[in-house]
C-alpha positions as CSV (number, residue, x, y, z in Angstrom):
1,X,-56.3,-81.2,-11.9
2,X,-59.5,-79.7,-13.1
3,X,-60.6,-76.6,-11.8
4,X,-63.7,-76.5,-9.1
5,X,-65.8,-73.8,-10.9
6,X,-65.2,-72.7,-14.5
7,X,-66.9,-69.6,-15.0
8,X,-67.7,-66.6,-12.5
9,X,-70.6,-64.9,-12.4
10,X,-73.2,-67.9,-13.7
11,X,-75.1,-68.6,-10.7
12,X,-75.9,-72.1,-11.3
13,X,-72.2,-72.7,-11.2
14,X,-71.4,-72.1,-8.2
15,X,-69.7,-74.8,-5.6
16,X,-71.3,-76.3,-2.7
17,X,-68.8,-74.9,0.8
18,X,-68.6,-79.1,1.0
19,X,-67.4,-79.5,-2.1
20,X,-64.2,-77.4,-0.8
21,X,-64.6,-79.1,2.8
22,X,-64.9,-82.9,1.2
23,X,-61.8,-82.4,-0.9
24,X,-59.5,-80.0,1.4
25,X,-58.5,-79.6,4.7
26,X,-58.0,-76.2,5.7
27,X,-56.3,-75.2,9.0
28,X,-56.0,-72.1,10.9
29,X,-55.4,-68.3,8.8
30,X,-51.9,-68.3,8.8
31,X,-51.5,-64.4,7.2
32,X,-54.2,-61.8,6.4
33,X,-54.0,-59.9,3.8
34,X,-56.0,-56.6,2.3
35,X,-58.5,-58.4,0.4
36,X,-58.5,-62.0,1.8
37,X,-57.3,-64.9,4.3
38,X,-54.6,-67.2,3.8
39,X,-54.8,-70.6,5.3
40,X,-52.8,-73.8,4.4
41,X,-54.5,-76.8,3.0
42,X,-54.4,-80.3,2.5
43,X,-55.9,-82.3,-0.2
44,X,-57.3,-85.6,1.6
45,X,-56.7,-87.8,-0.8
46,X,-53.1,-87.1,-1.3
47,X,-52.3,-85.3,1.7
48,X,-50.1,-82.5,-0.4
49,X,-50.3,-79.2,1.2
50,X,-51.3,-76.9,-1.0
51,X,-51.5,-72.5,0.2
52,X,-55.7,-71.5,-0.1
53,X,-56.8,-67.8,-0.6
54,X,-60.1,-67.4,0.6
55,X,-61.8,-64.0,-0.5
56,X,-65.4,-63.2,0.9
57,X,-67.6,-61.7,-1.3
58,X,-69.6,-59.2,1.8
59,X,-66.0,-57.5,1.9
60,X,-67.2,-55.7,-1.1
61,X,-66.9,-54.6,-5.2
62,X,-63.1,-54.5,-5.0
63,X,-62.5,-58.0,-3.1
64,X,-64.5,-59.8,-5.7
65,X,-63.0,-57.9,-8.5
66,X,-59.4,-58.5,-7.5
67,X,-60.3,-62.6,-6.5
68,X,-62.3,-62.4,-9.8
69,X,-58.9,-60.9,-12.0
70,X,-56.2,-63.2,-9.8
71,X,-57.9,-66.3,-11.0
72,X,-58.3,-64.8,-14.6
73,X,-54.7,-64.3,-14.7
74,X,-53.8,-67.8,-13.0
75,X,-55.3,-69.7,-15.4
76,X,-53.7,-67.9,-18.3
77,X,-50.0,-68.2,-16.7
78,X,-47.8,-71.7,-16.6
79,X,-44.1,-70.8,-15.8
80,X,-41.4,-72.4,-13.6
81,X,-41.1,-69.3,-11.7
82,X,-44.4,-68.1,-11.1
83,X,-46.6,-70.1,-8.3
84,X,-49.0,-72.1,-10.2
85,X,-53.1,-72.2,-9.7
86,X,-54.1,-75.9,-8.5
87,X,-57.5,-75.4,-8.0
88,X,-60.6,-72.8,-8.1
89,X,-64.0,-73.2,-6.0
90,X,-66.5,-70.5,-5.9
91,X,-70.0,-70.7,-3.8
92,X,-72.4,-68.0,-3.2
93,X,-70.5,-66.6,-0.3
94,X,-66.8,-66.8,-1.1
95,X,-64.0,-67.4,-3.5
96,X,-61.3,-69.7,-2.6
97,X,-58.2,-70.2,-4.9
98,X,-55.7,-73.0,-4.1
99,X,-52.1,-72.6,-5.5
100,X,-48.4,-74.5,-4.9
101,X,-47.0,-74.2,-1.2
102,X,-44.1,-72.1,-1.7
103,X,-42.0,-73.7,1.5
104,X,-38.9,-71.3,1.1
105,X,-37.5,-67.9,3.0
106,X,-38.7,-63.9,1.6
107,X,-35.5,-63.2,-0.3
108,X,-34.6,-60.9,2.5
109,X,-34.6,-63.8,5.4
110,X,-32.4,-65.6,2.5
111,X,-29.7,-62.9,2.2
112,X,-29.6,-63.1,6.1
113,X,-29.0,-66.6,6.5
114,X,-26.4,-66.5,4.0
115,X,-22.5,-67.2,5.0
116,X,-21.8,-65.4,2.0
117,X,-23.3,-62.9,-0.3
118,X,-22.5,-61.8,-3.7
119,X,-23.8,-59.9,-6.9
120,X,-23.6,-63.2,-8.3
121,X,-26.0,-64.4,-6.1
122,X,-28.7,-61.5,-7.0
123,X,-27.8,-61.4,-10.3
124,X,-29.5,-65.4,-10.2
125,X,-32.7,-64.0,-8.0
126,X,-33.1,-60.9,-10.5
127,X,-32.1,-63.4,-13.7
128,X,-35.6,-65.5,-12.5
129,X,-37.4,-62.7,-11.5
130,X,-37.1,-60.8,-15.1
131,X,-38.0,-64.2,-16.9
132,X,-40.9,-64.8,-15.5
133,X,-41.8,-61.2,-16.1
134,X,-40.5,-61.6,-19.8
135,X,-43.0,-64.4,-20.1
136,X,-46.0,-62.1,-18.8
137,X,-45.2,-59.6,-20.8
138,X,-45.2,-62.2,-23.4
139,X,-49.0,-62.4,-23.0
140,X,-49.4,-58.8,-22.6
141,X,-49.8,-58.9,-18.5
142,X,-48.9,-56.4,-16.3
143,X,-48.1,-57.8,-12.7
144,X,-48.5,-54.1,-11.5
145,X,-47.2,-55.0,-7.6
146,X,-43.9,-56.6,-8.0
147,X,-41.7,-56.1,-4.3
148,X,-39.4,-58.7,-2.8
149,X,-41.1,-58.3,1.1
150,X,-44.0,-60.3,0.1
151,X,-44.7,-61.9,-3.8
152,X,-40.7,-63.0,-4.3
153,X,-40.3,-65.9,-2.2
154,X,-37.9,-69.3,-2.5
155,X,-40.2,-72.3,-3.8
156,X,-38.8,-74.5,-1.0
157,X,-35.7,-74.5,1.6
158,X,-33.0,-76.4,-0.6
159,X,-29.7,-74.9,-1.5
160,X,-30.6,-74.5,-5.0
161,X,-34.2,-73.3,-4.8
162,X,-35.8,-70.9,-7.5
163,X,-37.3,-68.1,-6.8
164,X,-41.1,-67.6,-7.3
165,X,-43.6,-64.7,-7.9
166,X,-47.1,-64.5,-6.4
167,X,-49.8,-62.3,-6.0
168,X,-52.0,-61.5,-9.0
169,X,-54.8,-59.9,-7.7
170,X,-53.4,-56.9,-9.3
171,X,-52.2,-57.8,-12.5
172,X,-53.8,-57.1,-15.5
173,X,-54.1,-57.6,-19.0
174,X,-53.0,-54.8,-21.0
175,X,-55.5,-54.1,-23.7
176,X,-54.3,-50.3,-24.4
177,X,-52.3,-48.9,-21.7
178,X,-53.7,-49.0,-18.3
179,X,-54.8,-45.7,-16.4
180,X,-56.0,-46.6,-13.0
181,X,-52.8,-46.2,-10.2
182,X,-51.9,-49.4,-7.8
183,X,-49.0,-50.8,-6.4
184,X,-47.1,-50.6,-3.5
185,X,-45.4,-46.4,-2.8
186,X,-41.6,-47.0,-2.9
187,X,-42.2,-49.6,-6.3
188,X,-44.5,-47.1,-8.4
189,X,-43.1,-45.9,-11.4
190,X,-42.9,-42.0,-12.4
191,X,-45.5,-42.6,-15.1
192,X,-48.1,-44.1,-12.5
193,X,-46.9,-41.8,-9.3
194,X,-48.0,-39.1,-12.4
195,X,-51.3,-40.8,-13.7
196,X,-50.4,-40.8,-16.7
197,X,-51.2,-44.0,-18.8
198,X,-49.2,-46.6,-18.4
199,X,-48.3,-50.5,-19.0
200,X,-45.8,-53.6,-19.3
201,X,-42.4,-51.1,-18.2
202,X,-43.6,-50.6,-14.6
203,X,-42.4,-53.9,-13.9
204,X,-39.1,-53.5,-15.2
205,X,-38.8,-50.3,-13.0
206,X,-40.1,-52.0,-10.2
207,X,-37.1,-54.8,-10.8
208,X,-35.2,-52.1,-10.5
209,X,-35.5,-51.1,-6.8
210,X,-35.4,-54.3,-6.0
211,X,-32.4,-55.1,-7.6
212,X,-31.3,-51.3,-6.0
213,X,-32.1,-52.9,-2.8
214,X,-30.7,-56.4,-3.0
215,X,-27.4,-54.8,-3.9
216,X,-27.2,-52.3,-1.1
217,X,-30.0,-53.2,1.4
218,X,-31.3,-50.0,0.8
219,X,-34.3,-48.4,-1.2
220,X,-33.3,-45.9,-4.2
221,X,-36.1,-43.4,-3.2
222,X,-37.1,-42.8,0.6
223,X,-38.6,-40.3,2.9
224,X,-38.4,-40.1,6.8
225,X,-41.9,-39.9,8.5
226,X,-43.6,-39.1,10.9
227,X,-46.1,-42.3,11.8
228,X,-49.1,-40.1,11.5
229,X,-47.9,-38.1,8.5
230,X,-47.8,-40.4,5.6
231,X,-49.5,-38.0,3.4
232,X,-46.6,-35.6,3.2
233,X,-44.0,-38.4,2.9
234,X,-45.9,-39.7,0.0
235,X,-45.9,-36.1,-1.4
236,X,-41.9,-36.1,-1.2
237,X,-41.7,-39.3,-1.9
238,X,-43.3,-39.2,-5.0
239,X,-41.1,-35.8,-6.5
240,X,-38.2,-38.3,-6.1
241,X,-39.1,-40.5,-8.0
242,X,-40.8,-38.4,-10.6
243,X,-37.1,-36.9,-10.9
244,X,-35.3,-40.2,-10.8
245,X,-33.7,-38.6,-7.8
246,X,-31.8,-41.4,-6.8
247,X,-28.0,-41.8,-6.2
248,X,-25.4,-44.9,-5.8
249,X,-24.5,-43.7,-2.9
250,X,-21.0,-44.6,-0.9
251,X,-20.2,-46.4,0.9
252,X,-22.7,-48.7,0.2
253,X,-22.0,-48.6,-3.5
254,X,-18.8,-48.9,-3.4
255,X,-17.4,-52.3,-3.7
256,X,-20.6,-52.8,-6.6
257,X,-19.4,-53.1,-10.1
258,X,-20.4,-50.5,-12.9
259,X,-22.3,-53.4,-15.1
260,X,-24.8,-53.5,-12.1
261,X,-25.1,-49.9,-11.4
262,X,-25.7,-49.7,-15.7
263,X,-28.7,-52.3,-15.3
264,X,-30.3,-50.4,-12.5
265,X,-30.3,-46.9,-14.2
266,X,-32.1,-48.5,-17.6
267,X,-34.3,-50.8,-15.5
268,X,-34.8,-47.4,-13.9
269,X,-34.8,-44.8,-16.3
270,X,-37.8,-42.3,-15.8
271,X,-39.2,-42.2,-19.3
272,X,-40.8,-45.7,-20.0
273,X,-40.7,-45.7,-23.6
274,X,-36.9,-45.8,-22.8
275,X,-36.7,-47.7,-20.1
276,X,-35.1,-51.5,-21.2
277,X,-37.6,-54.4,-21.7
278,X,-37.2,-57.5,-19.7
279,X,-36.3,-59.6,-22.3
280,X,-33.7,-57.2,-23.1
281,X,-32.6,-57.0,-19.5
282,X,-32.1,-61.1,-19.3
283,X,-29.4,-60.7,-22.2
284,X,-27.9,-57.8,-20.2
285,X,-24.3,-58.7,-19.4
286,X,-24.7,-58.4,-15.4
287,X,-27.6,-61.4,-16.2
288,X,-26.0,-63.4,-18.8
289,X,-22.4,-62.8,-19.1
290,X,-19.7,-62.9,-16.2
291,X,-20.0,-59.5,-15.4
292,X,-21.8,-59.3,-11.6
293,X,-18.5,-59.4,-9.6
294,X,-18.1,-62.6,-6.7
295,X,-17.3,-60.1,-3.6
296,X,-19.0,-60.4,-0.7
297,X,-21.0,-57.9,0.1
298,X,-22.9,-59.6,2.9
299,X,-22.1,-57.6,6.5
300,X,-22.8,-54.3,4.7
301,X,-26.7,-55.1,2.8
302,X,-27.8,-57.4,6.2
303,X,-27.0,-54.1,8.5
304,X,-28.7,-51.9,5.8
305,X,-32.0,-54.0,5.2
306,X,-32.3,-54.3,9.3
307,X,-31.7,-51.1,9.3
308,X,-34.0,-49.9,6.9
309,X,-36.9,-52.7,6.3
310,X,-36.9,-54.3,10.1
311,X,-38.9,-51.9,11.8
312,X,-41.3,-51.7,8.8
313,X,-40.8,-48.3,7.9
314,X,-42.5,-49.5,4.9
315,X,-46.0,-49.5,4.5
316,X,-45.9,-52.6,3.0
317,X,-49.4,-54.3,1.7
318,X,-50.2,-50.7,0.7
319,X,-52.1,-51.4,-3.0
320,X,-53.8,-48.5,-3.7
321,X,-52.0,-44.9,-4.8
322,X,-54.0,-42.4,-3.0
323,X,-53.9,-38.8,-4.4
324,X,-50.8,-36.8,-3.4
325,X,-51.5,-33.3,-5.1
């Protein structure tokens, strides 16, 4: 399907709103989110729903920058597990980028629904997760915001689903390594929580957690809060994770074998220049051999993830690291 608008900043490019309107229905917002709206839409001549990002240019510099980068990246990326671009309109006033309608469950309303839950079953979930990293990396991006409470979702609600990423408004190209912080607290790693520069191994530590997390329904690094003192629970926060201070803890850990716990400490190592590629992770025997153990392990992650992620003691949708010195 060609692409509404081409290039980005030539004025006499720019789309008509009708040409959006004449071609798409779009319905109510159905999610907002820090730089735009998120509506569904339907194409009228095939009636296919399709999810539209609209991003308004008033909102400022760092709206159109980020709607700007996401459809950059978009039409660089083609992968079975990454949430295609469909189409890309730009008038004077807004942005709007159409993409696949992922229909599925957040992996965490997955794992709940479940009758039975295994390594084996993250092991698949972190096995499609690190290949569609390996093929961003692959092209040198860095997604910089990988977390499984928004951007990891099932592409529809069959059995067999796959799992896809979203969300690139972040991700960049990595020409040289990257300086600027981002991302979401808990999912930073050391080398961006400590400015220093940075690039493609941030998403393998972020696969980490999450892989911490799917395996135990807890996160590897957290800090009680007050709701009004954020500041100092980033402070502590981040001198965990600086230190790697993290633990398998039991009892949650128990009854999880040693192949897993071995992936999670490379994925998370604290020095990224030693911290194991994606690529290298997908031949990892907890990915591609038979070593991610059939127990379930169900009752004990669903009490821990209602526990901890229910009550949103995360700030989730946080993408900016603020200073914490």
């Amino acid at each position: 399907m060609p692409f509404g608008c081409v290039t980005l900043g030539d004025k006499k490019d720019y789309n008509q709103p009708s040409e959006v309107t004449d071609r798409y229905d779009l319905g109510q917002v159905i999610k907002t989110e820090e730089f735009c709206e998120i509506f569904r839409a339907k194409e009228k001549t095939t009636g296919k729903l399709y999810t539209c990002k609209k991003f308004l240019k008033r909102d400022g510099r760092k709206v159109r920058k980020a709607a700007k980068n996401e459809i950059i990246i978009l039409k660089m990326v083609k992968h079975p597990n990454i949430l295609q671009l469909v189409d890309v309109y730009i008038t004077r006033k807004e942005y709007f980028i159409f993409l696949e309608l992922a229909t599925g469950r957040e992996v965490f309303d997955w794992i709940l629904d479940q009758g039975y839950y295994s390594e084996k079953d993250t092991s698949n979930v972190i096995r499609q997760v690190l290949e569609a990293v390996a093929y961003l990396h692959s092209l040198k991006i860095v997604h910089r915001n990988l977390k499984q409470l928004e951007n990891l979702v099932y592409y529809n609600r069959l059995k067999n689903s796959k799992i896809v990423i979203s969300d690139f408004h972040l991700a960049k190209l990595e020409n040289g390594l990257i300086k600027e912080p981002c991302g979401t607290p808990e999912y930073l790693a050391p080398e961006v929580v400590g400015r220093q520069r940075y690039g493609r191994p941030v998403d393998c530590w972020a696969i980490g957690v999450i892989m911490y997390i799917l395996l135990s329904g807890n996160p590897p690094f957290y800090e009680e809060a007050d709701e009004d003192d954020y500041e100092n629970h980033d402070k502590n926060l981040f001198r965990k994770i600086l230190a790697g201070d993290y633990e398998f803890d039991p009892p949650y850990w128990d009854d999880i074998s040693q192949a897993a716990k071995e992936l999670v400490t490379r994925l998370m190592e604290v020095e990224q220049d030693q911290r194991i590629t994606a690529e290298e992770a997908i031949s990892h025997e907890w990915i591609s051999g038979n070593a991610a153990s059939d127990k379930n392990i169900k009752d004990g992650v669903c009490a821990q993830i209602e526990k901890n992620f229910a009550r949103a003691k995360w700030k989730v949708g946080v993408d900016v690291l603020k200073p914490y010195e």
